[in-house]
C-alpha positions in Angstrom: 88.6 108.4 88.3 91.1 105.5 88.7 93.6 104.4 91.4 97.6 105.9 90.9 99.9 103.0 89.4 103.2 103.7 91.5 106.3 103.1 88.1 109.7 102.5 89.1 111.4 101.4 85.5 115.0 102.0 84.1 116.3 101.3 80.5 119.6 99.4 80.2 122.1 97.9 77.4 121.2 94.6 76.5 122.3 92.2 73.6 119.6 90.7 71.1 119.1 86.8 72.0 118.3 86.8 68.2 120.6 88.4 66.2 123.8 89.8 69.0 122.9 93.3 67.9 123.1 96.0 71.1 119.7 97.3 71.8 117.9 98.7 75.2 116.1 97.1 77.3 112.9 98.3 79.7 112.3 96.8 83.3 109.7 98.1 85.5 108.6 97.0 88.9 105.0 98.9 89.2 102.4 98.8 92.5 98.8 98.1 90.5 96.2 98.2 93.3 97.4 96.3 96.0 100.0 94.4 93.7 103.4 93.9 92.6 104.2 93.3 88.9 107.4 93.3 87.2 108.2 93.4 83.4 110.8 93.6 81.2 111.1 93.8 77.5 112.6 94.6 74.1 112.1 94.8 70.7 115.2 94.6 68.1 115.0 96.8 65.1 117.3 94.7 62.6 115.8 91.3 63.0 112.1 92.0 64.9 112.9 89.2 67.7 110.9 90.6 70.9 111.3 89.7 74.5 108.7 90.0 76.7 108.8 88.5 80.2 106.5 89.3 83.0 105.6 88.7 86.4 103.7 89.1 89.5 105.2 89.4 93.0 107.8 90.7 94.8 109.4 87.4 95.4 109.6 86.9 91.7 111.5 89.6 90.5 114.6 89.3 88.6 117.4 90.0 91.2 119.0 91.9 88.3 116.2 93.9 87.3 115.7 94.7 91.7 119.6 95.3 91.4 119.5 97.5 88.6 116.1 99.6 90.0 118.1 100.3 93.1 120.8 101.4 91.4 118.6 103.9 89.6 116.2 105.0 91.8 118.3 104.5 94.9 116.6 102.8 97.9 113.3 103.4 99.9 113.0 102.9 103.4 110.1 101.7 105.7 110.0 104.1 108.5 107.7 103.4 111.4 105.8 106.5 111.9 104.9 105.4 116.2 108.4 104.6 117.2 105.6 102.8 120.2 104.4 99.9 117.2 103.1 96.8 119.3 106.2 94.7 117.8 103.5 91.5 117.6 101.5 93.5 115.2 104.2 94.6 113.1 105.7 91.2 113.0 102.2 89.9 112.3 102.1 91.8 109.0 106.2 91.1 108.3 105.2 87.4 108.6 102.4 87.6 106.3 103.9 89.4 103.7 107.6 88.7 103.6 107.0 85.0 104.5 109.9 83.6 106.7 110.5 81.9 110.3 109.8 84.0 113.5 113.4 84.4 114.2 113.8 86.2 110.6 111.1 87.7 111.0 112.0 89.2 114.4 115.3 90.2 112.7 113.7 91.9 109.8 111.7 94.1 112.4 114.8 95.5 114.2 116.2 95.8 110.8 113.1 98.7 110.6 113.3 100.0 114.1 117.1 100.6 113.0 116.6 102.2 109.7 117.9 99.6 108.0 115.1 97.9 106.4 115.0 99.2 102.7 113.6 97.9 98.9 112.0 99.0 95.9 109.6 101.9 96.4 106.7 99.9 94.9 107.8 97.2 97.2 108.3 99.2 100.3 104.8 101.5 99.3 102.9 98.2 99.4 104.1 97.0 102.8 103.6 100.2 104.7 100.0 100.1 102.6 99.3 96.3 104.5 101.0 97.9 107.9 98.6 100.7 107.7 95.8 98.8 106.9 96.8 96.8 110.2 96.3 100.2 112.5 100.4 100.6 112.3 101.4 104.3 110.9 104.6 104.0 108.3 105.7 105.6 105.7 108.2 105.4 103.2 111.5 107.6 102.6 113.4 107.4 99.6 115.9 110.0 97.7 114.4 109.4 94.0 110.8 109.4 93.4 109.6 106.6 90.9 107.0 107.7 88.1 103.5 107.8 88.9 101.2 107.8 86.0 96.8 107.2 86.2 95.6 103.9 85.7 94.1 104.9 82.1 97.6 106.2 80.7 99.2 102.8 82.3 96.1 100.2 81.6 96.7 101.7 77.8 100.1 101.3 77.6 100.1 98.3 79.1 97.5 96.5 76.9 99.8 98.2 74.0 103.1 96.2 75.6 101.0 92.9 75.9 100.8 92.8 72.4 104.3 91.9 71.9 104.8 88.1 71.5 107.7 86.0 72.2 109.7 85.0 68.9 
């Protein structure tokens, strides 16, 4: 029995780089373990050009493809569970994970204690993941639930995407 794979993908227009014809596109931002991938791709049907782009990290994700998740799955909060949190271990994690100085870093943690701190669910899921494992409870809140699929229906479809070459 394998891990869940946390999905969050949406389809979308796009314009063949080969041949101008109109087409849809995939992106999907997925939590695999304890990390953040990102893909998007396409495959024209009149000429056969296919795009394939992928990446790892949260850091590295198109800002349109983020853009367009949130716009379709809306956003997911981190909530702090112990409204108590030591603020240095909280901040510890933040640090760690979102990178940054202390002062943005302090900023980004009363963005949370507000409930203003929001993302991606995979994004958000893997940071309260990290908080937890740091003896901090959180959780995450969001309005739309991404897909969740078991790792042998994703592993399977994923081999069958990484197939597709760049032409």
């Amino acid at each position: 029995m394998g891990y869940v794979v946390l999905i969050a993908s949406v389809r979308y227009p796009a314009q063949c780089s080969g041949c101008g014809s109109e087409l849809e596109c995939v992106g999907v931002q997925a939590l695999v373990g304890q990390s953040l991938e990102w893909d998007i791709g396409y495959h024209c049907s009149d000429c056969g050009d296919a795009v394939y782009e992928c990446g790892p990290g949260e850091g590295s994700v198109p800002n349109d493809l983020r853009r367009r998740l949130l716009a379709e799955h809306g956003e997911a909060q981190l909530i702090l569970s112990d409204p108590l949190a030591v603020p240095a271990l909280v901040m510890k994690v933040l640090r760690t994970e979102l990178g940054g100085v202390p002062a943005q870093t302090k900023r980004t943690f009363q963005q949370i204690r507000a409930g203003m701190f929001a993302g991606t669910m995979p994004e958000m899921t893997l940071l309260v993941d990290r908080l937890r494992a740091a003896g901090v409870e959180a959780e995450v809140e969001c309005p739309q639930q991404p897909d969740e699929a078991p790792t042998s229906q994703f592993a399977a479809e994923l081999d069958e995407v990484r197939t597709v070459r760049r032409t």
